[in-house]
C-alpha positions in Angstrom: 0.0 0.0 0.0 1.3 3.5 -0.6 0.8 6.3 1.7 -0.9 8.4 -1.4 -2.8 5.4 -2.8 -5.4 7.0 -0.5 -6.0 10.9 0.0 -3.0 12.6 -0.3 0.0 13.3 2.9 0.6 15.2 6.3 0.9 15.1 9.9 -0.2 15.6 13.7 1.5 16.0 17.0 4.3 13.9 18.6 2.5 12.8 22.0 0.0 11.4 19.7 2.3 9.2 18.3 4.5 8.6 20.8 1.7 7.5 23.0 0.4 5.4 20.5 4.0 3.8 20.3 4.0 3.2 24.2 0.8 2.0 24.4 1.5 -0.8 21.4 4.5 -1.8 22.9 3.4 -1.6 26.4 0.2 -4.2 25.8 2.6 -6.6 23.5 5.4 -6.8 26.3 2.4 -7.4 28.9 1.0 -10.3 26.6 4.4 -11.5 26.3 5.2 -11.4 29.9 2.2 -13.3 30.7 2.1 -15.5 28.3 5.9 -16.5 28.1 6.2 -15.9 23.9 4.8 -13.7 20.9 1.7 -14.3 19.2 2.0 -14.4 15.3 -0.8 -12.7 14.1 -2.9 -14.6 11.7 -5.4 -12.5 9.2 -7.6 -15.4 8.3 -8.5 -15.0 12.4 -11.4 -12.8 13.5 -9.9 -10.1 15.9 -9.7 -11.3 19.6 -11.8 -9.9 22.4 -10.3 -7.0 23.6 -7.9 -7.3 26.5 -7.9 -6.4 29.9 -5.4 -3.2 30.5 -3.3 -3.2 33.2 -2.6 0.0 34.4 1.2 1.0 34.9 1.0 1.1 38.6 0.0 -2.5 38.6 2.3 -3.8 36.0 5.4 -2.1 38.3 4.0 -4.0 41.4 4.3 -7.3 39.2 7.4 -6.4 37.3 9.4 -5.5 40.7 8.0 -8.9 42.2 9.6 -10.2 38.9 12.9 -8.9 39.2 13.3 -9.9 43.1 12.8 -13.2 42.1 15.4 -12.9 39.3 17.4 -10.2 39.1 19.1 -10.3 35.7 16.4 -10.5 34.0 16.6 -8.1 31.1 13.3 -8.3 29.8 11.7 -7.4 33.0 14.0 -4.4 33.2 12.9 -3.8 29.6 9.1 -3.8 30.7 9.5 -2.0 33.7 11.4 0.9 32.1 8.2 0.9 29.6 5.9 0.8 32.9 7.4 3.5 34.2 7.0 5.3 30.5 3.1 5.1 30.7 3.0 6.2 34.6 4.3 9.4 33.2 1.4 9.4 30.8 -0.8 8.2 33.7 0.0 10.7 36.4 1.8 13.8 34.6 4.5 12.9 36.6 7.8 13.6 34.7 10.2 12.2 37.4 9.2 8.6 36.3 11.3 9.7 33.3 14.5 9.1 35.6 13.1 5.7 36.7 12.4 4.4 32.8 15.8 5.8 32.1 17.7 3.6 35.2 15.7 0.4 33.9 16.2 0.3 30.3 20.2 0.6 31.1 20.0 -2.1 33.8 18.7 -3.9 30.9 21.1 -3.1 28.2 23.8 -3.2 31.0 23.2 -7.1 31.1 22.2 -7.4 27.5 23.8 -4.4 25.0 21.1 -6.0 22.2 18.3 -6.3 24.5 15.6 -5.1 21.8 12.8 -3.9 23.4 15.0 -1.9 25.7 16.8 -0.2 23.1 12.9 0.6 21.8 12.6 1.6 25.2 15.2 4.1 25.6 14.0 5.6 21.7 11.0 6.4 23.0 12.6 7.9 26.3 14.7 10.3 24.3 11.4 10.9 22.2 9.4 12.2 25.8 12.3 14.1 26.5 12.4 16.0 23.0 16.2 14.4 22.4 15.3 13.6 19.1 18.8 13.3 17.1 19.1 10.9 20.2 15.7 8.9 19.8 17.6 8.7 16.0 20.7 6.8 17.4 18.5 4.4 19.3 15.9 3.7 16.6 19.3 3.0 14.3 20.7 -0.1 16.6 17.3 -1.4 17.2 17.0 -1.8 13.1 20.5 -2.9 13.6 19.5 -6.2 15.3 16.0 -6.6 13.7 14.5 -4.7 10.2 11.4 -5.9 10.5 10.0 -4.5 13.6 7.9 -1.7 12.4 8.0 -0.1 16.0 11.5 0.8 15.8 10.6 2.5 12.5 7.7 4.7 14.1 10.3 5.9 16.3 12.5 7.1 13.2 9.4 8.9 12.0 8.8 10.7 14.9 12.2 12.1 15.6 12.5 13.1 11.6 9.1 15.0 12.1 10.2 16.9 14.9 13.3 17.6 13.6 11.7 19.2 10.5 13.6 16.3 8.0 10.1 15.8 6.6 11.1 13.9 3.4 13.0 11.6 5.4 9.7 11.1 7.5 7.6 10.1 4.8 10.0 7.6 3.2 10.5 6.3 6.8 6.5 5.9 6.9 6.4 5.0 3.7 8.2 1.5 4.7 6.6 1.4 8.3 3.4 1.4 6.2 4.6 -1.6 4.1 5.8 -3.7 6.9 3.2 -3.2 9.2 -0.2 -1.2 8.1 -2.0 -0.4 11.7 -3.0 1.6 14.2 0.2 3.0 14.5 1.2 3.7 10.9 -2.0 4.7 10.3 -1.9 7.4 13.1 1.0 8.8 11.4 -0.2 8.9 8.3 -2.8 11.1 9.9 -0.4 13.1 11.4 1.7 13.5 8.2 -1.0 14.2 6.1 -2.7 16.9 8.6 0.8 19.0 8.4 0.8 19.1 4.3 -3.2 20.5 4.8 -4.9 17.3 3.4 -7.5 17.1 6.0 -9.8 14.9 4.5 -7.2 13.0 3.9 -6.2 13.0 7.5 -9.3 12.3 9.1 -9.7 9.0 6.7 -6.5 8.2 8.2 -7.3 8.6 11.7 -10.6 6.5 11.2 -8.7 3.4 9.7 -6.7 3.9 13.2 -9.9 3.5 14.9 -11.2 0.7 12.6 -7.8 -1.2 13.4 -7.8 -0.9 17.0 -9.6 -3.0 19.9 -12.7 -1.7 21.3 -12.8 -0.1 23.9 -8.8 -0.4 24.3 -6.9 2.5 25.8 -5.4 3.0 22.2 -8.2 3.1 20.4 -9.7 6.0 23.1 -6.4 7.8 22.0 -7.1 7.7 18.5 -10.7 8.2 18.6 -10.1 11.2 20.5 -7.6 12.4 18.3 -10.2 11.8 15.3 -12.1 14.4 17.2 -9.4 17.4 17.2 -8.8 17.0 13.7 -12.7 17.6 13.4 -12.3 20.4 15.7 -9.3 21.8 14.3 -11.5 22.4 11.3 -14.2 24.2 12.8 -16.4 21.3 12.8 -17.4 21.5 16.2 -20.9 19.3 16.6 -18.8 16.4 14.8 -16.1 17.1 17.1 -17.8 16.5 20.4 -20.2 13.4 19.0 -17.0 11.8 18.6 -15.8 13.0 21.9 -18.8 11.9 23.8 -18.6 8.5 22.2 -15.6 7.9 23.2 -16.5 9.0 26.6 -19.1 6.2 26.4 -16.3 3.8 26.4 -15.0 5.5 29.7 -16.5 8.4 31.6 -12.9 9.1 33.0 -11.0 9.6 29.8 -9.0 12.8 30.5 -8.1 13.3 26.8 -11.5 13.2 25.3 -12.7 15.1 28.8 -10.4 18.0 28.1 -12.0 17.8 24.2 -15.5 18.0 25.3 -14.3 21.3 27.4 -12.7 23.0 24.6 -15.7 21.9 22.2 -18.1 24.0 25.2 -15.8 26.6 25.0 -15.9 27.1 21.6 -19.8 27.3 21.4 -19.2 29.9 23.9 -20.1 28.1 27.3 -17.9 29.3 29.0 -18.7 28.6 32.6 -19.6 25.0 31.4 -15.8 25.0 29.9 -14.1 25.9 33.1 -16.0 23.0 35.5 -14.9 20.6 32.6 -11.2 22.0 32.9 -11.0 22.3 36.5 -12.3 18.5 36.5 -9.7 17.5 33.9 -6.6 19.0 35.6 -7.5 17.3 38.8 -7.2 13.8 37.3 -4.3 15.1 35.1 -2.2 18.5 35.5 -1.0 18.2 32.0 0.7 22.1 31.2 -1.5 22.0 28.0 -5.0 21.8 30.1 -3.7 24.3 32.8 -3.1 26.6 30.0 -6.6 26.2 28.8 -8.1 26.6 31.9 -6.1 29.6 32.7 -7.1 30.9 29.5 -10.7 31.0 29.9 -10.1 32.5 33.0 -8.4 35.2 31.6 -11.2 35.4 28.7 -13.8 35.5 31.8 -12.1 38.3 34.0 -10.6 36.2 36.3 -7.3 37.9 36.4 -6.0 36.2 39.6 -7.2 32.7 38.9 -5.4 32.9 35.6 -2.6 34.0 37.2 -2.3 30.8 39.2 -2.7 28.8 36.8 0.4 30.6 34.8 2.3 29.9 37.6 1.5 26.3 38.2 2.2 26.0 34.4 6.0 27.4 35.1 6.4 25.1 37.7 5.5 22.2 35.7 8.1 23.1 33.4 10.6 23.2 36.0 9.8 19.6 36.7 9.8 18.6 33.5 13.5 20.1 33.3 14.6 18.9 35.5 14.0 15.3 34.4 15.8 15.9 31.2 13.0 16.8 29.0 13.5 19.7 26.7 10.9 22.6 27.4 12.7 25.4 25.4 10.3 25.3 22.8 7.0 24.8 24.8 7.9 27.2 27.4 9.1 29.5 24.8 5.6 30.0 22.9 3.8 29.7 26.6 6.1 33.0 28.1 5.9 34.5 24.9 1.8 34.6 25.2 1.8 34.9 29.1 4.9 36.3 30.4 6.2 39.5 30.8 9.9 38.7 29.2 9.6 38.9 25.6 13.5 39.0 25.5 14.0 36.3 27.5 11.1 34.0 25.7 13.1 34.6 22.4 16.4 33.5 23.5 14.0 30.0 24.1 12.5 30.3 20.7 15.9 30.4 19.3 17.5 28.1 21.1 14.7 25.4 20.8 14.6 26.2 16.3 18.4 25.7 16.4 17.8 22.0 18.0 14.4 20.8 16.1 14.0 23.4 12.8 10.5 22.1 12.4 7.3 24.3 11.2 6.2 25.0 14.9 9.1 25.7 15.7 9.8 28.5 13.4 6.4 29.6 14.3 7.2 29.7 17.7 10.1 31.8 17.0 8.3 34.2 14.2 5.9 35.0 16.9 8.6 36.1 19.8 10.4 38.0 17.3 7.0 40.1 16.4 6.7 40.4 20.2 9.9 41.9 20.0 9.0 44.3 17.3 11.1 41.9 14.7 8.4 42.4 12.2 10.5 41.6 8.6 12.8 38.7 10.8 9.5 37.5 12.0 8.1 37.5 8.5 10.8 35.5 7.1 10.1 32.9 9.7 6.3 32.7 9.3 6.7 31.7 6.0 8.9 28.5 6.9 6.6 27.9 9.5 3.7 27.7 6.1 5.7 26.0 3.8 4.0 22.9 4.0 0.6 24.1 3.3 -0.7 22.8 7.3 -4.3 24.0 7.5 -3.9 25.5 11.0 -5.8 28.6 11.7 -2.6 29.9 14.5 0.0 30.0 11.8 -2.1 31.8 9.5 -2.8 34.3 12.7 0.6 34.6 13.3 1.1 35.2 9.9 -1.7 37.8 9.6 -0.7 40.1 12.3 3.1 39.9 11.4 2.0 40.9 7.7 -0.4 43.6 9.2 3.0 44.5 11.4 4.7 45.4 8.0 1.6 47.3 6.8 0.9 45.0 4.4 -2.9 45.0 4.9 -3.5 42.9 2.0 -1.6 40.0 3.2 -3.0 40.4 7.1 -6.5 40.4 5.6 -5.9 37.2 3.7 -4.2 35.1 6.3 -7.0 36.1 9.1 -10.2 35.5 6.9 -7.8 32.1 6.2 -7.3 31.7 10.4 -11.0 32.3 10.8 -12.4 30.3 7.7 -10.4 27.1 9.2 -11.5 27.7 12.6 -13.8 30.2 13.7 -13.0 29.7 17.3 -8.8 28.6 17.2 -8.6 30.4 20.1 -10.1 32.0 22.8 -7.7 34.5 23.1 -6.8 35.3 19.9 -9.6 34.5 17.7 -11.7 37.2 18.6 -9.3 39.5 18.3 -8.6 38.3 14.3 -12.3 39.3 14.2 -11.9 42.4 15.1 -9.3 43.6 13.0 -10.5 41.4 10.1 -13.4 43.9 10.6 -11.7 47.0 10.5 -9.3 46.0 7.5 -12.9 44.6 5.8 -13.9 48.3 6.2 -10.4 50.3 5.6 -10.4 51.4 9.0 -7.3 50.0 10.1 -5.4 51.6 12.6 -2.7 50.2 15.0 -3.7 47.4 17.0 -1.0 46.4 19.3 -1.2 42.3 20.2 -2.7 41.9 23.8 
């Protein structure tokens, strides 16, 4: 099969894939640890009845018990080091990452080759935004075994963030051949999304669905993922069926909880919004929901409650630090919008662009050089940021109110009716404001209209 026998190519976001990637590889290493081998898949068979999920905290308790009883066992080092991967994803946690990190090299310590560690520690450097790193790993994993599809995904992902798109598509391009599932089809999605083939996309993301298990934690993922690319296009109603569906599945689903908020939000319930938030972050204090909550805060007068969520926000990011993960680029674009040190927030953008040139992360950095009055440097980067043709109404904002920066109204009015024709409700902070000044270019009564 080839990746444009279908709709045509693009892309989504890495924690989708990468938690695809650790959620496959966490339920085959449980099925092989309990039942002592791997199952070859046979298509003649109907699929089997979907299993029951562990959740990391219970596969550590089982995994330690494991290793007490034999010590050098490397595969158990291997699976725990996983574990310990999806307790991050389960708690928000980011000091597990330490933990995984210790386990996979007890692993390889005993066994250099030990494969699924080695997948393991790709996927480490992946959570921590290492990604020439996650590059080296993925390369001696193919090393001792071509045909895992896995280690490709990994490849993928790293070449995506990196902004070596080409690369990333011929990479998929074989993933797809080897192995065409849930997780090649989830990138597909992904890759598709960033060249602005949305329908495209979305058919992608719905094989992902067909492919997984009901009611499996993976398929939740992907389902709710199938309902962002919906919403990223303005389709709102579809968006939060498909959100509530999936909720159906599992009333507790953070992921396709924090959708259904930002659905209410967008149709302007905003009070319903912030209860939905405020019950999301509780179960899982993810930066990117405390953001959102702050957010409507900050849309609803709330000045100080924003404020504390700002702050809660920086001292995620601290965390995550200092557990080795990378946060130049996130908490570049987050200072940038909230803080008060525009100087300082591009010295991040730069930094982060200079480690993973990728489209959002030229973005990132066009938007701290206009808030820095950079307006033609910012310019320059906007367009990089475009050059794929993604359909995603921020970089066309961006892009409108550097252009309207420069004076060139023409441009400005183009990009925002662009921003607001993808998504009439992209953001609740900056949306409204497109409107406005998509008005007063509509009427030639533009005047200057610094960004909040």
């Amino acid at each position: 099969m080839s990746l444009f026998s279908r709709p045509r190519f693009s892309e989504r976001h890495l924690l989708t894939m990468l938690l695809v990637a650790l959620l496959t590889l966490a339920t085959t290493l449980l099925i092989r640890a309990t039942t002592g081998g791997w199952a070859t898949p046979d298509p003649s068979r109907p699929p089997a009845p979907t299993p029951i999920e562990l959740s990391a905290e219970a596969m550590l308790a089982r995994l330690q018990d494991k290793l007490r009883q034999n010590p050098e066992d490397t595969v158990a080092y291997a699976q725990l080091g996983l574990a310990y991967l999806q307790r991050v994803r389960e708690t928000g946690d980011p000091s597990f990452y330490n933990l995984a990190e210790k386990a996979l090299a007890e692993a390889l310590q005993r066994e250099p080759q030990q494969l699924e560690a080695l997948i393991g520690q790709g996927m480490l450097a992946l959570a921590r935004h290492d990604f020439e790193t996650a590059l080296v790993w993925a390369e001696q994993a193919q090393a001792i075994n071509p045909f895992r599809a896995q280690i490709l995904g990994i490849s993928v992902d790293a070449l995506v963030e990196l902004g070596r798109y080409e690369e990333a598509v011929k990479t998929l391009q074989a993933m797809v051949d080897l192995r065409p599932d849930l997780a090649s089809y989830s990138r597909v999605s992904y890759l598709r999304e960033l060249h602005g083939d949305m329908a495209g996309a979305i058919a992608a993301m719905q094989w992902a669905v067909d492919a997984s298990q009901p009611g499996s934690e993976s398929m939740l993922w992907v389902q709710t993922q199938l309902g962002h690319l919906y919403f990223n296009q303005g389709d709102f109603q579809r968006a939060e069926e498909i959100y509530r569906q999936t909720l159906l599945f599992n009333p507790e689903y953070v992921y396709a909880m924090a959708g259904l908020a930002r659905a209410q939000a967008a149709r302007g319930n905003t009070t319903a919004a912030i209860a939905s938030y405020r019950d999301v972050v509780e179960r899982l204090p993810l930066p990117e929901f405390v953001i959102a909550l702050g957010e409507l805060y900050e849309a609803t007068g709330q000045a100080e409650e924003a404020a504390r969520q700002y702050d809660l926000v920086r001292v995620m990011q601290k965390l995550n630090a200092s557990a080795g993960v990378d946060v130049d680029l996130e908490l570049a674009l987050f200072e940038v919008e909230h803080g008060n040190d525009p100087a300082r927030a591009l010295q991040q953008a730069r930094a982060a662009y200079e480690r993973r040139p990728n489209i959002y992360a030229a973005d990132t950095l066009a938007w701290a050089l206009y808030h820095n009055g950079r307006y033609a440097e910012a310019r320059a980067y906007s367009q990089e940021a475009l050059r794929l043709g993604s359909r995603d109404a921020m970089l066309h904002y961006h892009a409108g109110m550097i252009a309207y920066a420069l004076e060139d109204l023409a441009a400005a009015r183009a990009y925002l009716q662009e921003a607001l024709a993808i998504n009439p409700a992209f953001s609740i902070r900056h949306a409204p404001r497109a409107q406005i000044l998509l008005a007063e270019l509509g009427s030639d009564q533009a005047s200057s209209a610094d960004e909040p």
